[in-house]
C-alpha positions, 0 to 999 in steps of 0.5 A, a space after each residue: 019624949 020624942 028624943 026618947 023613942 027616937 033613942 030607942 028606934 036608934 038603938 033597936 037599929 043597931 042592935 039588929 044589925 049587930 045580930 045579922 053581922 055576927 050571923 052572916 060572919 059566923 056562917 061566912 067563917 064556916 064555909 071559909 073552914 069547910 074543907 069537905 064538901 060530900 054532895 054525894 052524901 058518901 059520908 057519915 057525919 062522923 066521918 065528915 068531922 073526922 075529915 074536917 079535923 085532918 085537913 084542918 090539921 095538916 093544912 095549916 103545917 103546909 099552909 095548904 087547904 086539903 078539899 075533898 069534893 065528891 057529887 052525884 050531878 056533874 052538871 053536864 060537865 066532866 069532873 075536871 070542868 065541875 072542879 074547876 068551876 068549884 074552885 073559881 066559885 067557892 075561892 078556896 085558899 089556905 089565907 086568901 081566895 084562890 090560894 093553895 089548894 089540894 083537891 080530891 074530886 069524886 064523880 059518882 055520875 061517871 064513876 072518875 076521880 081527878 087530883 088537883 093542886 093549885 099554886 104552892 100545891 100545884 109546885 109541891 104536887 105535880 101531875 106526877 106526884 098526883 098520879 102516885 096518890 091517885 094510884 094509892 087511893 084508887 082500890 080504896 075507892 073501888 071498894 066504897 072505902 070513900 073516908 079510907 081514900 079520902 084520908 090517904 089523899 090528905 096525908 100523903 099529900 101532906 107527906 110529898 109536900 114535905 119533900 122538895 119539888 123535882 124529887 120522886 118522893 116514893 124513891 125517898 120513902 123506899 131509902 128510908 124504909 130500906 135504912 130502917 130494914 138494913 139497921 134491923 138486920 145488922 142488928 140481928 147478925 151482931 147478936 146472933 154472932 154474939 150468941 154463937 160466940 157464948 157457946 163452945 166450939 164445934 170440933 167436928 166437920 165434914 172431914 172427921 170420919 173421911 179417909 182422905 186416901 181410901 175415899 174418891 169419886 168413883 165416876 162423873 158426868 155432866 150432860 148438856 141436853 138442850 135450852 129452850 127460851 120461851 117469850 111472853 108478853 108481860 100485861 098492863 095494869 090498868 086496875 085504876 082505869 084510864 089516867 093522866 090528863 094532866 093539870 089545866 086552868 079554870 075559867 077564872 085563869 088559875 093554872 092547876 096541876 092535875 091527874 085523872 082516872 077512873 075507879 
């Protein structure tokens, strides 16, 4: 009888850690899949799920967690020091903590967004290749199309990590388009030439009803007045606000690549 209830307790036990330890890992799996974080509530829930789909799925072709972190409450902090710490405290990584990471930050509080790459995405996305993106996403930003610049972040930092380091990806893309518009255009003088070739010859030209002999120019004259160069200083862009800043290293000492600006 006592063996019996003590079966029982044993297995009671068991099951109960069972039950917390199936808990605890689905919650632990969630946050390590979670890549947006909308503490600025900038987000619907469909357009979270959106998100969360996109990064899952052009993350794991670049073996890169793609976060987008937005916030109302930098803690005092700048948005450069609130991601940095973010980064050390959630131990973000595609297959390890403190992995490959791409982050998009947006400070509502000071109205600033800072880019961040870390290790295989700070090689792929320089500081320089994180000023290109930023200067993309800014004017969606500025217009509160947060899900329109949250998802050109992920996929054109999905884009320049398929091109090798040191190479301005946006000359490639420019030859590419360029290729493409130059094959169109070819295309369309072949078949305009052939066209032109189905219909019969024109006989008549500017020459068919001119005397040669009793046809001149009766009087010309080319008069040079004067030239006159005015000079005017071209002005800046600064539609995105200030930039730059470069990437850091956070408190818990990983190097990072980074740009930042305001919107």
């Amino acid at each position: 009888m006592i063996r019996q209830r003590a079966f029982k307790v044993l297995f009671s036990f068991i099951a109960i850690l069972l039950i917390y330890s199936t808990f605890f890992s689905n919650v632990f799996a969630a946050e390590a899949n979670q890549k947006i974080y909308d503490y600025a509530d900038l987000l619907t829930a469909g357009e979270e799920a959106e998100l969360e789909q996109l990064a899952n799925t052009y993350g794991e072709e670049r073996q890169t967690d793609f976060i987008i972190l937005t916030t109302n409450d930098t803690e005092g902090k700048n948005v450069v020091e609130f991601m940095q710490d973010f980064y050390d405290e959630k131990a973000l990584g595609y297959d390890k903590p403190h992995g490959n990471t791409a982050i998009l930050t947006v400070d509502m509080e000071h109205r600033e967004i800072y880019l961040a790459g870390f290790y295989k995405a700070k090689t792929y996305l320089d500081d320089s290749r994180l000023d290109l993106i930023r200067d993309k996403i800014t004017p969606a930003l500025s217009n509160g199309d947060y899900v329109g610049a949250a998802s050109t972040f992920i996929e054109t930092s999905y884009e320049y990590m398929g091109i090798r380091p040191g190479v301005n990806p946006e000359n490639i893309l420019f030859k590419l388009w360029f290729q493409i518009l130059l094959s169109l255009v070819i295309a369309g003088v072949v078949i305009s030439v052939m066209v032109f070739n189905t219909g019969g010859k024109v006989t008549v030209n500017d020459r068919t009803y001119i005397d040669p002999n009793n046809s001149k120019v009766v009087n010309q004259r080319d008069t040079y007045i004067r030239t006159s160069v005015s000079k005017r200083k071209k002005p800046s862009n600064n539609s995105g606000g200030g930039g730059g800043s470069g990437g850091g290293i956070t408190r818990g000492g990983h190097s990072h690549s980074g740009s930042r600006g305001s919107f």
